[in-house]
TORROGU-798472 format. One record per residue (C-alpha): x, y, z; residue in three letters. Coordinates in Angstrom, 1 decimal. Each point is the difference from the previous one (the first is absolute). Last residue first. Example, Ala and Ser with C-alpha at 12.3 -4.5 7.8 and 13.67 -1.06 7.14 Angstrom:
BEGIN
KETI      X      Y      Z  aa
KETI   13.7   -1.1    7.1 SER
KETI   -1.4   -3.4    0.7 ALA
// end
This chain:
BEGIN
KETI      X      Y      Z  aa
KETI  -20.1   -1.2  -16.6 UNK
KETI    2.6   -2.3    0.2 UNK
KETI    2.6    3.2    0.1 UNK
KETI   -2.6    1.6    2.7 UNK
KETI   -0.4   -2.9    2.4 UNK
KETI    4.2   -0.2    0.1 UNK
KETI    0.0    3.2    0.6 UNK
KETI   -2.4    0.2    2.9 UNK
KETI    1.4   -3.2    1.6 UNK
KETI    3.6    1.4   -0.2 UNK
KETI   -1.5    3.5    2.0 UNK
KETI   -1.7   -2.8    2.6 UNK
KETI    3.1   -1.7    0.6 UNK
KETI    2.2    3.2    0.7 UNK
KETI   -2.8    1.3    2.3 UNK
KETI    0.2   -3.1    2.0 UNK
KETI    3.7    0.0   -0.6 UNK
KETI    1.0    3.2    1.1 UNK
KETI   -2.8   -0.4    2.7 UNK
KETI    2.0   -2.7    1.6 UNK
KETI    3.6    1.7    0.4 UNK
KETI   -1.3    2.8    1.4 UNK
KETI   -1.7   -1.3    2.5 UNK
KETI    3.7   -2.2    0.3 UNK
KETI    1.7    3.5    0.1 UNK
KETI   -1.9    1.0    3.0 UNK
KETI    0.5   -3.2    1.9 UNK
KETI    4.1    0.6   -1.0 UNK
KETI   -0.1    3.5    1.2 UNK
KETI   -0.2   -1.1    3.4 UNK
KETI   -3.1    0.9    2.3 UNK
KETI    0.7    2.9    2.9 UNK
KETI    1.0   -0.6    3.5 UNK
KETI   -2.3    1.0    2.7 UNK
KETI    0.7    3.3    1.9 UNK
KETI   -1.5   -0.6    3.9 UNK
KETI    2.8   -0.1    1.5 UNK
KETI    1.3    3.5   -1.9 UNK
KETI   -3.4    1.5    1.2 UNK
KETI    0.5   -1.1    4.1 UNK
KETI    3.2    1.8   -0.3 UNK
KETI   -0.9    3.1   -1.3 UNK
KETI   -3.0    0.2    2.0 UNK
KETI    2.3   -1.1    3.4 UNK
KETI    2.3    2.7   -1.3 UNK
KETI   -2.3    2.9    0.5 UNK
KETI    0.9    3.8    0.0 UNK
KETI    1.8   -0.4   -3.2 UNK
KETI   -2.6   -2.7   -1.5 UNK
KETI   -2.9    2.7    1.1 UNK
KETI    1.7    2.6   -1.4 UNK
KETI    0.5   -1.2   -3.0 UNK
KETI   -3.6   -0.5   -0.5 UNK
KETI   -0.8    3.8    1.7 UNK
KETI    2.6    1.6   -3.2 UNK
KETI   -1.7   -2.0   -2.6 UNK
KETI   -3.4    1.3    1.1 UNK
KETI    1.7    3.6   -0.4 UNK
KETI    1.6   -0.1   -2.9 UNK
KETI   -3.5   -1.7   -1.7 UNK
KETI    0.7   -0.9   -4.0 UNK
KETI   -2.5   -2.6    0.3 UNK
KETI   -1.0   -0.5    3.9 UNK
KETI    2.5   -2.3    2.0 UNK
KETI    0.1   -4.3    0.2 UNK
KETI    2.1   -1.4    2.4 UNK
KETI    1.9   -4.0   -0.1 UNK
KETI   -0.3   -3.3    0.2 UNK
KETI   -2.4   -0.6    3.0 UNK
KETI   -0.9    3.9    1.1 UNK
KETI   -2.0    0.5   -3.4 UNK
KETI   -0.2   -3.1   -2.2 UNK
KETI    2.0    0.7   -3.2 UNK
KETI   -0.3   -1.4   -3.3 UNK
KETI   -2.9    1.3   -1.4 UNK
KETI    0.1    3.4    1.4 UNK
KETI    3.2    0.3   -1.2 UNK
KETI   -1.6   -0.6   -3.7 UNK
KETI   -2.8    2.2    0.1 UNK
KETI    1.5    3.2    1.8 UNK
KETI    0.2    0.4    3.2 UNK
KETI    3.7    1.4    0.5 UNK
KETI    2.4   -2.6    1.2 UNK
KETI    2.2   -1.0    3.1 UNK
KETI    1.1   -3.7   -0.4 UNK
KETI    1.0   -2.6    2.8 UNK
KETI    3.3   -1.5   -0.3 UNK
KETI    1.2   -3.4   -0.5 UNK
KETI    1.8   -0.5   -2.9 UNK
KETI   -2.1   -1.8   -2.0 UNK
KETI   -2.4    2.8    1.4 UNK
KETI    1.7    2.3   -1.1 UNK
KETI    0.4   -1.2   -3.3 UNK
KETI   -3.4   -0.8   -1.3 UNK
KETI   -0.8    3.8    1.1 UNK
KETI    2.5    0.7   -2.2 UNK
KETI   -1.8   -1.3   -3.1 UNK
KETI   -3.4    1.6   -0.2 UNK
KETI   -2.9   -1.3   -0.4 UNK
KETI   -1.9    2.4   -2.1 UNK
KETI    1.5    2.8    1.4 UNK
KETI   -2.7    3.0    0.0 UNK
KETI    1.7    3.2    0.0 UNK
KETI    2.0    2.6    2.5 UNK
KETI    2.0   -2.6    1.2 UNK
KETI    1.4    0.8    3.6 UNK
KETI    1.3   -3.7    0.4 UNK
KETI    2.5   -0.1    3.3 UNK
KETI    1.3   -3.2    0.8 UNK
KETI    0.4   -1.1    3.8 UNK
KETI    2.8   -0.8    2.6 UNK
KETI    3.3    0.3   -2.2 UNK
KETI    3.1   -2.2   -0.4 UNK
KETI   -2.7   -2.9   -1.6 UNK
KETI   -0.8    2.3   -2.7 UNK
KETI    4.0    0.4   -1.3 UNK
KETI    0.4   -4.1   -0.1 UNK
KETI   -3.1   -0.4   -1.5 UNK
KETI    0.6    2.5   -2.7 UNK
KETI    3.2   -1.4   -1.1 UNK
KETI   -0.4   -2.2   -2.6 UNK
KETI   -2.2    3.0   -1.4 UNK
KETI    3.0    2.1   -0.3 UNK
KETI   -1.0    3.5    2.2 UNK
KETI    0.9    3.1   -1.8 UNK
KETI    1.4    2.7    2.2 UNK
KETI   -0.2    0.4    3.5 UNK
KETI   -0.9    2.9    1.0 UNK
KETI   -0.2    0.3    3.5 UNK
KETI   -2.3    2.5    2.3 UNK
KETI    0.8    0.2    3.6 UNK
KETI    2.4    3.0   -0.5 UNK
KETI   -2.8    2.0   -1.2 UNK
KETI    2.1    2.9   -1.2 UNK
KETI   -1.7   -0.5   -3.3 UNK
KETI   -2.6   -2.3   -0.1 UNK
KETI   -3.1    2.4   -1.4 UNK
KETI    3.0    1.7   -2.7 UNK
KETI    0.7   -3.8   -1.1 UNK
KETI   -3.8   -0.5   -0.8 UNK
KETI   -0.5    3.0   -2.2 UNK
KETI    2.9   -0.8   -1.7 UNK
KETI   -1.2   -3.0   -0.3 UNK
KETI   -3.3    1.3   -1.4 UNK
KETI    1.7    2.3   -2.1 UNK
KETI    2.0   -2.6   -2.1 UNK
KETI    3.5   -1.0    0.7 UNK
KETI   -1.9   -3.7   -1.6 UNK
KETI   -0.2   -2.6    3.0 UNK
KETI    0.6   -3.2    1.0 UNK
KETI   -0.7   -1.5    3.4 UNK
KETI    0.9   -1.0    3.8 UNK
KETI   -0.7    2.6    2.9 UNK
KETI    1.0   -1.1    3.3 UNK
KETI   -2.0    2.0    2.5 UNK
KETI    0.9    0.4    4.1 UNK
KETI   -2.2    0.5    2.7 UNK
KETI    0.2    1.3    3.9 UNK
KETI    3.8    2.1   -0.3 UNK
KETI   -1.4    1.5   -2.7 UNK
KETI   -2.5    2.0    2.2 UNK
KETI   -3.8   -0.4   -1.8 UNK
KETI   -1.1    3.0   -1.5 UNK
KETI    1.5   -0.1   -3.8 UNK
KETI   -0.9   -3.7   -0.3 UNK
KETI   -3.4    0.6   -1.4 UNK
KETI    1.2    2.1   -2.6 UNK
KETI    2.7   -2.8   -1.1 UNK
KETI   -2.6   -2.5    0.1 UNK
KETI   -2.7    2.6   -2.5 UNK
KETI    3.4    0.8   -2.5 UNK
KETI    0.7   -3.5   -0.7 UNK
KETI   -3.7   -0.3   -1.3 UNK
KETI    0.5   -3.1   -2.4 UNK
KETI   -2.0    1.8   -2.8 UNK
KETI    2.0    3.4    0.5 UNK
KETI    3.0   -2.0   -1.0 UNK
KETI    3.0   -1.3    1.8 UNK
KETI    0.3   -3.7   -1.6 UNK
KETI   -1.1   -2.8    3.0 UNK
KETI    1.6   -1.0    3.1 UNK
KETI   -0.7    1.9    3.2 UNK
KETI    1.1   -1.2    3.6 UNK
KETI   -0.6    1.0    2.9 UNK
KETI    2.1   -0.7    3.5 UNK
KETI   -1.0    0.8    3.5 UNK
KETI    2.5    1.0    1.8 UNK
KETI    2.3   -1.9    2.7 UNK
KETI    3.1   -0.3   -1.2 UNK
KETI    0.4    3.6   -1.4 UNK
KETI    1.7    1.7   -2.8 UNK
KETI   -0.6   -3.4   -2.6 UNK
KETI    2.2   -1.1   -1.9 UNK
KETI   -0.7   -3.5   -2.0 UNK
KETI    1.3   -3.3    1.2 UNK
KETI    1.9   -1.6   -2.9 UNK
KETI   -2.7   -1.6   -2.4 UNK
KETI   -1.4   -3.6    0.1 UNK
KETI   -0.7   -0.8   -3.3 UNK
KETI   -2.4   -1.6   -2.3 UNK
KETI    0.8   -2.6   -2.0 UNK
KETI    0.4    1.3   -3.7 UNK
KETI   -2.6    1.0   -2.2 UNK
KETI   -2.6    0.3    3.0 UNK
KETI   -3.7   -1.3   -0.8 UNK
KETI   -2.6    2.1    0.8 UNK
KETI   -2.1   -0.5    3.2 UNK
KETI   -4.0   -1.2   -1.2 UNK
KETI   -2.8    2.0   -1.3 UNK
KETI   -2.9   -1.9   -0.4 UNK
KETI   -1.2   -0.8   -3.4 UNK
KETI   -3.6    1.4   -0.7 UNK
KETI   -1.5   -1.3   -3.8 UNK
KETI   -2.7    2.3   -1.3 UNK
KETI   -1.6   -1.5   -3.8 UNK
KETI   -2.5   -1.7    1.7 UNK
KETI   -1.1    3.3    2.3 UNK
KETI   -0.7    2.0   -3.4 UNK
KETI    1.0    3.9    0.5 UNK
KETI   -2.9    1.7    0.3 UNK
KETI    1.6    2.7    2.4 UNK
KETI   -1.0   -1.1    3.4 UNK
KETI    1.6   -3.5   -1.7 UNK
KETI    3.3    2.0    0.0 UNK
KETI   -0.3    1.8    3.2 UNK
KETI   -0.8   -3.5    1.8 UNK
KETI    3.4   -1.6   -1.6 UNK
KETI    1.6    2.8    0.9 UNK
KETI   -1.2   -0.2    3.7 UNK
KETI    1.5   -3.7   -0.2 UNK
KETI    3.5    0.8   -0.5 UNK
KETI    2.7   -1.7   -2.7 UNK
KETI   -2.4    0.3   -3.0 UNK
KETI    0.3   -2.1   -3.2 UNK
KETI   -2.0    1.0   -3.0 UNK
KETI   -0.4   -3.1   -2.2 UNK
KETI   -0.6   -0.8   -3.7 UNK
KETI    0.5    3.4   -0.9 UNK
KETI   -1.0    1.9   -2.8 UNK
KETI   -4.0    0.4    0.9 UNK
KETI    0.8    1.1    3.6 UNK
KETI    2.5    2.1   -0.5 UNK
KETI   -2.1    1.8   -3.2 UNK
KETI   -2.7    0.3    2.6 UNK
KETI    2.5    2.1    2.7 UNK
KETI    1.0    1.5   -3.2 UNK
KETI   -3.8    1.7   -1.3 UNK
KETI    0.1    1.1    4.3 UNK
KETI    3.4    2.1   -0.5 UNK
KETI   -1.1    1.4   -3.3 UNK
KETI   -3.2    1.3    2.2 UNK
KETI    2.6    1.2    2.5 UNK
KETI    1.6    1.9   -3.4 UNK
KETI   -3.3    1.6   -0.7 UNK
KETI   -0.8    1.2    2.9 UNK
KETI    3.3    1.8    0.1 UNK
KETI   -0.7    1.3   -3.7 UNK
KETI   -1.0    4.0    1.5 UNK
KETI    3.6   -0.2    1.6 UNK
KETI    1.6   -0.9   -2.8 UNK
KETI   -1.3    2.5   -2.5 UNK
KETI    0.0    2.7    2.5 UNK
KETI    3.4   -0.8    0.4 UNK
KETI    0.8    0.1   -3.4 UNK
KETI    0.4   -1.5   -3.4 UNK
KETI   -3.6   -0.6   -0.6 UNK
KETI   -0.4   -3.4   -1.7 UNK
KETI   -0.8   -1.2    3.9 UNK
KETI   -3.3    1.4   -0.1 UNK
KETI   -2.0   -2.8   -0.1 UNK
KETI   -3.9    0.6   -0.7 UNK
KETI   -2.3   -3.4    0.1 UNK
KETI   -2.5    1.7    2.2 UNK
KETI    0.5   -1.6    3.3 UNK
KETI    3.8    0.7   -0.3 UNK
KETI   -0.8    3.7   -0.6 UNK
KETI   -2.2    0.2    3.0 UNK
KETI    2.6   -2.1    2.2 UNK
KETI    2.8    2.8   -0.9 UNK
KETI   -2.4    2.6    0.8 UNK
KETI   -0.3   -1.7    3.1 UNK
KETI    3.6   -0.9    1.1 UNK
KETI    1.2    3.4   -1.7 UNK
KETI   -2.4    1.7    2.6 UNK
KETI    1.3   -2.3    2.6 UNK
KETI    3.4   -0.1   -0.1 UNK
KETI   -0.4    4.2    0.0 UNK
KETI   -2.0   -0.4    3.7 UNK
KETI    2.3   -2.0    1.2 UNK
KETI    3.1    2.0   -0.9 UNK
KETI    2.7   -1.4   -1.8 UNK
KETI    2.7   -2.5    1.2 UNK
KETI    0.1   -2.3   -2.5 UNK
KETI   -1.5   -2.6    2.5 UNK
KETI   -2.6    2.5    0.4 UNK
KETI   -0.5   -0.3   -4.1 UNK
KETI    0.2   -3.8   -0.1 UNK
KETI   -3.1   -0.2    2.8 UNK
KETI   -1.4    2.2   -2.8 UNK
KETI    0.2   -1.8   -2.6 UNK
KETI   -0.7   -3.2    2.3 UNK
KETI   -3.0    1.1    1.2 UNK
KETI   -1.1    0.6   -3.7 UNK
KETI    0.8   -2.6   -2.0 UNK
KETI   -1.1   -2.5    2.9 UNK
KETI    2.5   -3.1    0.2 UNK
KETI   -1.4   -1.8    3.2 UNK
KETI    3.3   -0.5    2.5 UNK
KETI   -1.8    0.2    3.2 UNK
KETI    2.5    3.0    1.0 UNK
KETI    1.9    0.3    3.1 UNK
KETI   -0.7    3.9    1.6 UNK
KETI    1.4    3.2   -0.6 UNK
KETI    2.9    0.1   -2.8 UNK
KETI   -2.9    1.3   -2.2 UNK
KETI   -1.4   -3.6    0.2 UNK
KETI    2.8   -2.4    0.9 UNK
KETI    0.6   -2.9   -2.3 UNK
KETI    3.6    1.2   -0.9 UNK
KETI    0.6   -0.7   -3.5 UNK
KETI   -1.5    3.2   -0.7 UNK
KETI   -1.8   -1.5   -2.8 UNK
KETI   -0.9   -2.7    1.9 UNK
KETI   -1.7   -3.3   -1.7 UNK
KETI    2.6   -1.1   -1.9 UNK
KETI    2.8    1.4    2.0 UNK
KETI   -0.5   -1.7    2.9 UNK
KETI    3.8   -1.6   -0.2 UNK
KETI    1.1   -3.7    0.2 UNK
KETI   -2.9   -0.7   -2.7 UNK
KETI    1.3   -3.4   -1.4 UNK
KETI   -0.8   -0.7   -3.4 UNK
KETI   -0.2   -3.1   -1.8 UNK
KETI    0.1   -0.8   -4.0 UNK
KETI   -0.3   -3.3   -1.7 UNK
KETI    1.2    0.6   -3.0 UNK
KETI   -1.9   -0.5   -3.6 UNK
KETI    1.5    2.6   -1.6 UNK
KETI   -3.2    2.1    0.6 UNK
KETI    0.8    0.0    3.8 UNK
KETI    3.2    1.2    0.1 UNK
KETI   -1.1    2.6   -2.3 UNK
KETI   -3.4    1.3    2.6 UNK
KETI    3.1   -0.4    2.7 UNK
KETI    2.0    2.8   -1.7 UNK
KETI   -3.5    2.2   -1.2 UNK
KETI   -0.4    0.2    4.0 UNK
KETI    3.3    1.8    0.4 UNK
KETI    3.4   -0.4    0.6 UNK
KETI    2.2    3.3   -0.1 UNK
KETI    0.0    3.0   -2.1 UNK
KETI   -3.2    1.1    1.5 UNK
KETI   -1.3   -2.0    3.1 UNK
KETI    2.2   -2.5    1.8 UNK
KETI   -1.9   -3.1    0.3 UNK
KETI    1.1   -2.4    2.7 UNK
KETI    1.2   -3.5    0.5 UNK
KETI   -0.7   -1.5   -3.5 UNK
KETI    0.4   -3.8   -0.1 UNK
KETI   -0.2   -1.4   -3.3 UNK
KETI   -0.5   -3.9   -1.1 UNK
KETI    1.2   -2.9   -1.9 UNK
KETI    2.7    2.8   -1.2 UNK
KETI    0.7   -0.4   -3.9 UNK
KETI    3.1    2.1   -0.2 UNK
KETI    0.2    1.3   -3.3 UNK
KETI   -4.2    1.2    0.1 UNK
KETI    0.3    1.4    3.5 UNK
KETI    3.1    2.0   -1.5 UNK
KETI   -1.6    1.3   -2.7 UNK
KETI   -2.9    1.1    1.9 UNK
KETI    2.3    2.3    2.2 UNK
KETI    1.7    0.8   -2.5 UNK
KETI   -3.0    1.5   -1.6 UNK
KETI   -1.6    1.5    3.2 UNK
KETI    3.0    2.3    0.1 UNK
KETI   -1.2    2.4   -1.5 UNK
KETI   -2.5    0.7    3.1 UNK
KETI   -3.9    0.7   -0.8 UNK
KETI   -2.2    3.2   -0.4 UNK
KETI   -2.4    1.1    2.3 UNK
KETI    1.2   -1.1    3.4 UNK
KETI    0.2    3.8    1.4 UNK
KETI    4.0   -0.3    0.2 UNK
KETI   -0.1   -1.1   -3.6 UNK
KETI   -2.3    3.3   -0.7 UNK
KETI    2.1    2.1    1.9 UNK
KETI    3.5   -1.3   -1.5 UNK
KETI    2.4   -2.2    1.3 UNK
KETI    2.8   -1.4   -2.4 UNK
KETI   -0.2   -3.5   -1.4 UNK
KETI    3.3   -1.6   -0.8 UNK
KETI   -1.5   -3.3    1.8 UNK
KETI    2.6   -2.9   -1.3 UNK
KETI   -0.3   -2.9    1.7 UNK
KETI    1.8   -0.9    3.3 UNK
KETI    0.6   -3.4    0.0 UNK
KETI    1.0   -1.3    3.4 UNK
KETI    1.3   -4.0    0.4 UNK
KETI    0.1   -0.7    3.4 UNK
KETI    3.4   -2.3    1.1 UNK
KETI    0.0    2.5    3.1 UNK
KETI   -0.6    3.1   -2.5 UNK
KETI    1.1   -0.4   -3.8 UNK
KETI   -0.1    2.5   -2.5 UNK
KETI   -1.4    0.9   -2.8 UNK
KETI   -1.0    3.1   -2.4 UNK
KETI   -2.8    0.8   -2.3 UNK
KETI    1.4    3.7   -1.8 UNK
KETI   -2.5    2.9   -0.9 UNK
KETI    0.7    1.0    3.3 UNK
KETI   -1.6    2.7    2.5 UNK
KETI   -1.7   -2.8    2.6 UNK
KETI    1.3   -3.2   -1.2 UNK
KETI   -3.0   -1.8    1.1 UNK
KETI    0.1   -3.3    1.9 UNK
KETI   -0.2   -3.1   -0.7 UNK
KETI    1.3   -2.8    2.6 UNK
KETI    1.0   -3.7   -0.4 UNK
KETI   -1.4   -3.1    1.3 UNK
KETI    0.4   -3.5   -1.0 UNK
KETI   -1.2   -2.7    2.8 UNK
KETI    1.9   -2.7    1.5 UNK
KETI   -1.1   -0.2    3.7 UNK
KETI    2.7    2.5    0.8 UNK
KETI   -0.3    2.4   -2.8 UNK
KETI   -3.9    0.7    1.4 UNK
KETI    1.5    0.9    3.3 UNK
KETI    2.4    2.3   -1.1 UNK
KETI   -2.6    1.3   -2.4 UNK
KETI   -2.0    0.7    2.8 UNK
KETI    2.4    1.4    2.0 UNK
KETI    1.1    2.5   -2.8 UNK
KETI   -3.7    1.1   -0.3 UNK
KETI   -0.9    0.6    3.8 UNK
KETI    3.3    1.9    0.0 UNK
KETI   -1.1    2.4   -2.7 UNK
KETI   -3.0    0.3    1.3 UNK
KETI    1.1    1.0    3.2 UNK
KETI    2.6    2.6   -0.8 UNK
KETI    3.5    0.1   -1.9 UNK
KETI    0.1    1.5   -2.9 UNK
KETI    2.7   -0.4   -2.7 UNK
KETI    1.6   -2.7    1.5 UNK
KETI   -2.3   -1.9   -0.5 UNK
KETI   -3.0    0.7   -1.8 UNK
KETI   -2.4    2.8   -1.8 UNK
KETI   -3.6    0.0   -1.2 UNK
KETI   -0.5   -3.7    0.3 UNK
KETI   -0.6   -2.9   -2.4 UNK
KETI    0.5   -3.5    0.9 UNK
KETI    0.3   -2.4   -2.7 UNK
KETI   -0.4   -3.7    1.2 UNK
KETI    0.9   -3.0   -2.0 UNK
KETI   -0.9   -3.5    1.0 UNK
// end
């Protein structure tokens, strides 16, 4: 068996949670006998490339296409497409796995809808909400947790606040937007912002035609948290055509390590830890706020991740500085992630979107520590309050401040949470779910062929 697995960017490009999820698969897949390889876009290249990752094959295929408004708006499609479909058609893959769409000049729907009229048996996991969340967030007007229903108009101007105007002009372009939408009018020919902003309602009703095109070009959906998996059906999507795959503790490509002792200022602080790329979305910026009025003698941070010089981190480095219980770290290696978490008494997760499931939480708790997260969908999911870790208000400074301060002021809580921390499921019982509906779907995709050459 062949597997293709497609993916907006991979090792060592990027390094986050999808991408990890992916390489452990194929790991997984490569050690029970199966083919993999990667194919990703050549983002600015007319040229298809290769190289090899951990005995991976990646092909990235040419995608010389160059941004413009009405790609960026999802009305006209990548260049690329056609290497893309050549390579699909050289390589013969008994199936495709895509692991996330990537608007634009990226992977889009029209990618699996060609995978699909070759004859391939075609997959997608949703690691991301993306495809029903505009925002990508699932928090309506950065307020309250959304129910996830696509709405042309809420969500224009749920997208608006999110954009940081004014309520009151989100929701005038919101409705006249929804008015126009209703009428069959689309104003997106008109190059500018009036033109955009008068289409919004437009472009969420785009968003709802590709939710169906999902569902029709895909022979599964796999989801690796349950609340998706009710957002999607509260959206239409057909139940039989859902698969949910729990999320299980990544593989490590070498055997992970025990680090040297990190340093620390004091013995007896309490010691955070974040781990995740310093963006606005991961809410570096909220923990380091919420720090600010605690002694540093009382609590220490260990900040692990990649980031870009860009303002944010500037942004980020100017709300540590002087704080000599702040440490950056650098990158973290995945091999060594255990071995880092278990130096510190609890994870910090300030995201400022829905996870889906997401990764690090996997980790701490393979390594033994409770998890501190904002309420958003995924967290929520995964965390118990007081018996594996906290959960604080959605982009709250000052709830997050009274939830450290109750695992400063109280060890027993602290304590009592890391007994209670269960172990997460191996990768390998994840990969054999996998391993199963690639050849149920695989099977029924060589049925359907062979019924229409008889035919």
């Amino acid at each position: 068996m062949k597997i293709t697995h497609i993916i907006p960017f991979f090792l060592p490009d990027k390094i986050a949670g999808s991408e990890i999820y992916c390489w452990s698969l194929c790991k997984y897949l490569q050690s029970i006998g199966v083919t993999c390889e990667i194919l990703t876009p050549n983002y600015g290249s007319e040229k298809t490339v290769e190289y090899v990752y951990d005995d991976i094959r990646v092909i990235k295929y040419a995608e010389p296409t160059r941004a413009t408004r009405f790609l960026q708006m999802g009305l006209t499609l990548p260049k690329g497409i056609n290497a893309f479909r050549d390579h699909l058609i050289n390589s013969k893959p008994n199936c495709v796995h895509f692991h996330g769409l990537y608007g634009s000049v990226g992977i889009t729907v029209e990618h699996i809808n060609i995978a699909k009229s070759l004859g391939i048996a075609t997959l997608y996991t949703m690691h991301l909400a993306g495809n029903v969340c505009i925002t990508n967030t699932l928090f309506y007007k950065q307020k309250q947790l959304c129910d996830g229903i696509i709405r042309p108009r809420r969500c224009s101007a749920c997208l608006l606040v999110h954009l940081n105007k004014r309520e009151w002009l989100a929701e005038f372009f919101a409705s006249v937007s929804s008015l126009l939408y209703q009428s069959g009018i689309d104003t997106a020919h008109l190059n500018n912002p009036l033109g955009t902003g008068f289409s919004l309602a437009n472009r969420i009703g785009d968003m709802r035609k590709n939710l169906d095109k999902i569902a029709q070009y895909c022979d599964k959906v796999v989801v690796p948290a349950k609340w998706f998996r009710e957002v999607l059906i509260a959206n239409g999507f057909p139940q039989g055509k859902i698969e949910y795959v729990q999320q299980a503790l990544p593989l490590f490509k070498n055997r992970p390590l025990e680090l040297q002792p990190l340093k620390f200022n004091q013995r007896r602080s309490v010691k955070l830890v974040f781990a995740g790329r310093i963006s606005s979305f991961k809410g570096l910026d909220i923990l380091l706020e919420a720090l600010g009025s605690f002694p540093p003698e009382k609590v220490e941070l260990s900040i692990f991740g990649q980031h870009d010089g860009d303002e944010y981190y500037q942004k980020c480095l100017n709300l540590s500085k002087d704080k000599p219980n702040i440490h950056w770290r650098g990158v973290l290696p995945h091999e060594e992630v255990l071995g880092a978490f278990r130096q510190h008494d609890a994870l910090c997760l300030p995201s400022t979107f829905s996870e889906m499931a997401p990764l690090v939480i996997q980790e701490a708790f393979a390594a033994g520590i409770p998890v501190i997260a904002s309420e958003v969908y995924g967290n929520l999911e995964m965390i118990t309050p007081e018996e594996n870790g906290l959960l604080f208000s959605f982009r709250s400074v000052e709830d997050l401040r009274s939830k450290l301060a109750r695992i400063i002021d109280n060890t027993f809580l602290l304590s009592s949470m890391k007994n209670r921390v269960k172990r997460p499921i191996p990768f390998e019982k994840l990969g054999q779910d996998y391993v199963e509906l690639y050849q149920k779907i695989s099977a029924g995709m060589a049925k359907l062929n062979f019924n229409n050459i008889s035919g």
